[in-house]
C-alpha positions as CSV (number, residue, x, y, z in Angstrom):
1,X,16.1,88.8,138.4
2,X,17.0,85.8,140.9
3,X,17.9,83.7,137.3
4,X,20.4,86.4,136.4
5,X,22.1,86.4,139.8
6,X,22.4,83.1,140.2
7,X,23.8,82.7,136.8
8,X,26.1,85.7,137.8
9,X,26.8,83.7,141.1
10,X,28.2,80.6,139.4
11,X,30.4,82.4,136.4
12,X,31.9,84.1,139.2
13,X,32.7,80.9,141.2
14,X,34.2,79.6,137.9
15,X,35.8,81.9,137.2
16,X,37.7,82.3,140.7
17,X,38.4,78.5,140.1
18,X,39.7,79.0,136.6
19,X,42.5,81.9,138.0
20,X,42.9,80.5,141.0
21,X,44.3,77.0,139.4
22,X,46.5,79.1,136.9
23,X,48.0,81.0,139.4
24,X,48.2,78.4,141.7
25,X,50.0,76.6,138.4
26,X,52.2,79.1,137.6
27,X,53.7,79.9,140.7
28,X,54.2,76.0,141.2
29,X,56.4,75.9,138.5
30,X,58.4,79.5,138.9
31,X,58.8,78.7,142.9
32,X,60.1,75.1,141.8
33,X,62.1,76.5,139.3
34,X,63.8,79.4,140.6
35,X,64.1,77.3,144.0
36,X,65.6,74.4,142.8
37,X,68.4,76.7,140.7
38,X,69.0,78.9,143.7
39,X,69.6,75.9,146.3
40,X,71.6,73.7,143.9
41,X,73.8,76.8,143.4
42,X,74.3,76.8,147.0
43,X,75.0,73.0,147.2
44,X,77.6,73.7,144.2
45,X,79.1,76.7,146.1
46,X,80.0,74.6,149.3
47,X,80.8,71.8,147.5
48,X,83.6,73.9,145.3
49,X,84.4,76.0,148.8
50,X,85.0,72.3,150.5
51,X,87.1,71.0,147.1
52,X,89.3,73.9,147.3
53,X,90.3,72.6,151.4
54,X,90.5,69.6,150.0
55,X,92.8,70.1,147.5
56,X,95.3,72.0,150.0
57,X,95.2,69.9,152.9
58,X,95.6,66.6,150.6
59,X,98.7,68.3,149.2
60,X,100.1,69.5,152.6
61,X,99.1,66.9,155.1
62,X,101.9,64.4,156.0
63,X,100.4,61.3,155.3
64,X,102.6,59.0,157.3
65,X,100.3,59.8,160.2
66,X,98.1,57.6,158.9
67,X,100.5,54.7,159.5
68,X,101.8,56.2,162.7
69,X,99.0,58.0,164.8
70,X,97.2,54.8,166.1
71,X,95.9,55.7,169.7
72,X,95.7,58.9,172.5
73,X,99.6,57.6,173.4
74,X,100.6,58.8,169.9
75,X,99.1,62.1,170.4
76,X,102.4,63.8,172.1
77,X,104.6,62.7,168.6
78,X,106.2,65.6,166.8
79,X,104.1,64.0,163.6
80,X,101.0,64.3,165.3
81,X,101.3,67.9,167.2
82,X,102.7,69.3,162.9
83,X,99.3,67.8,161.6
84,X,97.6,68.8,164.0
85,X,98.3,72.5,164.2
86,X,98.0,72.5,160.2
87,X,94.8,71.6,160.6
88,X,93.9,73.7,163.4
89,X,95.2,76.4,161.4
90,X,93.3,75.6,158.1
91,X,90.1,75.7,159.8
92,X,90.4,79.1,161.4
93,X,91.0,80.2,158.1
94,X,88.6,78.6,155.8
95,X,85.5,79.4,158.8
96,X,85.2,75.3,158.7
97,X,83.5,73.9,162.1
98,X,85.3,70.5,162.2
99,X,88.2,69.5,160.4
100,X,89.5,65.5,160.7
101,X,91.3,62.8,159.6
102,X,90.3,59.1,159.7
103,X,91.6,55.9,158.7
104,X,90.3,52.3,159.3
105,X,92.0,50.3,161.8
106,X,93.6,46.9,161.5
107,X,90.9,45.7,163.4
108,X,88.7,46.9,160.5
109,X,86.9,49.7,162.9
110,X,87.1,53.7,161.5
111,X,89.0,55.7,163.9
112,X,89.6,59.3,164.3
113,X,93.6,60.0,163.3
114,X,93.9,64.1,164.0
115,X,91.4,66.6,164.9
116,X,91.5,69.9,164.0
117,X,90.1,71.5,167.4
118,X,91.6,72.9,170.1
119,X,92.6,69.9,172.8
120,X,90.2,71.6,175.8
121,X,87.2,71.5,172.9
122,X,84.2,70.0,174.1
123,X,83.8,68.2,170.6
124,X,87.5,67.3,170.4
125,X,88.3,63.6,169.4
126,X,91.6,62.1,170.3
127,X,93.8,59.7,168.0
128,X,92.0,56.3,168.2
129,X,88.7,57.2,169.1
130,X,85.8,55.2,167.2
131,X,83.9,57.1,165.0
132,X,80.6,58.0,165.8
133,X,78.1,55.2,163.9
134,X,75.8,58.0,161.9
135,X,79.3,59.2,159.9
136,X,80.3,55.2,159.5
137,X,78.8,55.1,155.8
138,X,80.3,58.2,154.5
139,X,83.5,57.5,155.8
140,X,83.3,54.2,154.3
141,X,82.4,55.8,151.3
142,X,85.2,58.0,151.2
143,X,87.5,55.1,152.1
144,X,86.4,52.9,149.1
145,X,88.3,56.7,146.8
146,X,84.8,58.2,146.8
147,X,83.8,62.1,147.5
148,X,80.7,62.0,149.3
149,X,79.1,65.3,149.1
150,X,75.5,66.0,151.4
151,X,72.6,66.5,149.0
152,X,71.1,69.0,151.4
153,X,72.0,70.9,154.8
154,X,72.0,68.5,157.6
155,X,70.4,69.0,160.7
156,X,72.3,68.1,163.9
157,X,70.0,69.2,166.4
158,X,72.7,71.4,167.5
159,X,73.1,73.3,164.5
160,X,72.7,73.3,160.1
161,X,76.0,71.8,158.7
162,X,77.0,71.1,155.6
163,X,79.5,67.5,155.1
164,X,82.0,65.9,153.1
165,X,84.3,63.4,152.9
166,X,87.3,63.2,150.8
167,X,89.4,60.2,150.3
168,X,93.6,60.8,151.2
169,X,95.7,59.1,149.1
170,X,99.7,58.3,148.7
171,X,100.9,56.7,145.5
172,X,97.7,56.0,144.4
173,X,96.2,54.2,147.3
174,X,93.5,55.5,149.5
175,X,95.2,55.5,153.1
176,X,92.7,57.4,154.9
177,X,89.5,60.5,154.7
178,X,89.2,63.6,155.8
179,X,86.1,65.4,157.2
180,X,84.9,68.9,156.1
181,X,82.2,70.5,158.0
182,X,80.8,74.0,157.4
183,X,77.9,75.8,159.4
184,X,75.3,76.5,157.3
185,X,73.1,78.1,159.6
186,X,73.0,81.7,157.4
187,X,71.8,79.2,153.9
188,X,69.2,77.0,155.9
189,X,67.3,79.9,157.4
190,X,67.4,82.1,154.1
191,X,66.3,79.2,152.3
192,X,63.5,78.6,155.2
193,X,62.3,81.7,154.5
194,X,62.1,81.2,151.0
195,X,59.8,78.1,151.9
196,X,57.8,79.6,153.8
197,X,57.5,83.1,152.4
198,X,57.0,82.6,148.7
199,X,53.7,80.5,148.9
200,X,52.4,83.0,151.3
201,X,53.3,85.9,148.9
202,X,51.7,83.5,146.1
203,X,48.4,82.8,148.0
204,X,48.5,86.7,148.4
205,X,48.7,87.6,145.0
206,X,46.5,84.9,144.2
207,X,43.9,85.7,145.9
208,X,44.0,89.8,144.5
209,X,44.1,88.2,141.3
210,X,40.6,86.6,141.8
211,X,39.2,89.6,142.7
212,X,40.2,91.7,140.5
213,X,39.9,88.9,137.5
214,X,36.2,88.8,138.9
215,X,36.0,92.8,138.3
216,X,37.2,92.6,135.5
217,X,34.9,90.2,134.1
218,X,32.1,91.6,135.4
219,X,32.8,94.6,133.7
220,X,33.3,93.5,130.1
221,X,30.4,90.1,130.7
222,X,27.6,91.9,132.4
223,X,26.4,94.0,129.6
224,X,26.3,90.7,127.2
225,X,24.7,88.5,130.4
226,X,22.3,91.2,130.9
227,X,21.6,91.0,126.8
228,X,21.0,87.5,127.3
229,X,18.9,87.4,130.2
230,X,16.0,89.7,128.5
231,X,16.2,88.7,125.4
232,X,14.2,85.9,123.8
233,X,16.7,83.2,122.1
234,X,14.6,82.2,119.1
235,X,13.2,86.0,117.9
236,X,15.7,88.1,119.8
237,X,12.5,89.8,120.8
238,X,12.7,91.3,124.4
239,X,11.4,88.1,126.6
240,X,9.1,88.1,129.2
241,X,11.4,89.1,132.2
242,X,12.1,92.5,129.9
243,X,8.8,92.9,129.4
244,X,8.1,92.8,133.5
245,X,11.0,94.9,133.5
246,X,9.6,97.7,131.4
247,X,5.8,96.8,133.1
248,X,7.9,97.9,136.3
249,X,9.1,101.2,134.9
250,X,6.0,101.9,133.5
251,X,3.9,101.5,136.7
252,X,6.5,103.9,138.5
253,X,6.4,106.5,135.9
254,X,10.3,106.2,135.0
255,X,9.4,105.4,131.6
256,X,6.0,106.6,130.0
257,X,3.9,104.2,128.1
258,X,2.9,104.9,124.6
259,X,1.5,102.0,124.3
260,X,0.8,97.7,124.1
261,X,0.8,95.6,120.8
262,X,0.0,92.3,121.4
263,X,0.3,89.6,118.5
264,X,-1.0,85.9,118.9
265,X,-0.3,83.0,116.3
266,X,-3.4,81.1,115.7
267,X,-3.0,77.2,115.3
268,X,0.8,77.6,116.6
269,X,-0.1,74.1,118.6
270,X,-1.4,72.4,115.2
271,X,1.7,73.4,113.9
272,X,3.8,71.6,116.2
273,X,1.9,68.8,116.5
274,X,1.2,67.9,112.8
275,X,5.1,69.3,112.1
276,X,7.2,69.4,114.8
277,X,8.4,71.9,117.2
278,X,11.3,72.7,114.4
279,X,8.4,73.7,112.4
280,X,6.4,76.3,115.2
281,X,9.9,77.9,115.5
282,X,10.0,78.9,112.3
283,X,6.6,79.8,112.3
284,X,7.3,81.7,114.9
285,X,10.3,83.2,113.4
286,X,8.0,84.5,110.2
287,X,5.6,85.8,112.6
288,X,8.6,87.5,114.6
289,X,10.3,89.1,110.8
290,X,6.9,90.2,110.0
């Protein structure tokens, strides 16, 4: 029956098409959804774990070094060595990476004030020292009383960090920012995974959902395709490709034959052509009920 399996061939191409776009669909909009809650409950947990510093250190801090602490010279000052160790100590506690103050200089260039490493750090920034030009515009930010918050984890090339920058201020006035760096190594490599992992779990299931939607439909369409393929449209008579069938099963003796009735219409041409074809249907039909 090469009609029937081609037939067969197509429905099943369509319908892999059909589940594979619903699928596909769906888990577009369940990864985007639960991703996008998930992460932005992440930003919203660093940003409320930076706040909280924040909060402390703006309330502890002694903000005359940002009048004071100018240059390295200032760095042996009582005020400077109290700030500092505060700071040192806040970020041992809190698991922060880098912890600093900044202010802009009278020359109008951002300098670092205190830095919360240890002196013999690697990273460690003495007072005065120009801040690097890829921070400028947060700082800026943050010195113009804004909180400037990452919308995602940065990469440094040396590690996932997550930034802000917090405006200090004393009697109202904005005299300076502080830096708040977290590693976020532990979020962007969960969440990596999640990228990565969920579509190949969706392609997964998508693709067992084809076959087993093509099963299925097999199972409950075959018995009405195979109705359809030997049975004549207009008379729902057995057609010709049932009648080869049962010709088939005759000749190897898996059926026996009790016999052939054949029926011919005379004038069933005159009938169409004085009538119309709608007319040699339904004389065909009346034959057919007969």
């Amino acid at each position: 029956m090469p009609q029937f399996g081609s037939h067969r061939s197509r429905v099943d191409f369509q319908v892999s098409i059909i589940v594979a776009a619903l699928v596909t669909l769906s888990f577009i909009c369940v990864f985007s959804f639960t991703y996008s809650v998930t992460y932005n409950n992440m930003i919203d947990t660093l940003k409320a774990r930076t706040d909280s510093i924040y909060s402390f250190i703006e309330g502890k801090i002694d903000k005359s070094t940002f009048k004071s602490i100018n240059s390295a010279g200032d760095a042996s000052s009582d005020q400077y060595l109290e700030t500092k160790q505060q700071l040192e100590t806040v970020r041992e506690s809190t698991g922060v990476r880098y912890l600093y103050t900044a202010k802009q200089a009278d020359d109008d260039s951002l300098i670092y004030v205190v830095d919360g490493l240890p002196s013999d750090s690697d990273d460690f920034r003495h007072p005065g020292d120009e801040i690097e030009g890829e921070i400028v515009s947060e700082l800026e930010r943050a010195l113009a009383d804004e909180r400037v918050y990452p919308t995602d984890i940065k990469d440094t090339g040396w590690g996932y960090v997550f930034v802000s920058y917090y405006p200090i201020h004393e009697n109202g006035q904005v005299i300076g920012a502080i830096g708040i760096e977290f590693d976020a190594d532990a979020q962007y490599r969960a969440f990596q995974m999640v990228r990565i992992g969920t579509p190949l779990i969706g392609i997964v299931f998508g693709l067992a959902a084809i076959v087993i939607a093509r099963f299925l439909f097999r199972r409950i369409s075959n018995p009405a395709f195979k109705d359809l393929a030997n049975t004549d449209y207009l008379t729902s008579f057995k057609n010709r490709n049932a009648f080869d069938l049962d010709l088939s099963n005759w000749e190897d003796g898996a059926e026996a034959l009790q016999g052939v009735f054949v029926v011919d219409l005379d004038r069933l041409k005159n009938v169409n052509d004085d009538y119309g074809h709608s007319f040699g249907d339904e004389y065909i039909c009346a034959a057919a009920d007969a």
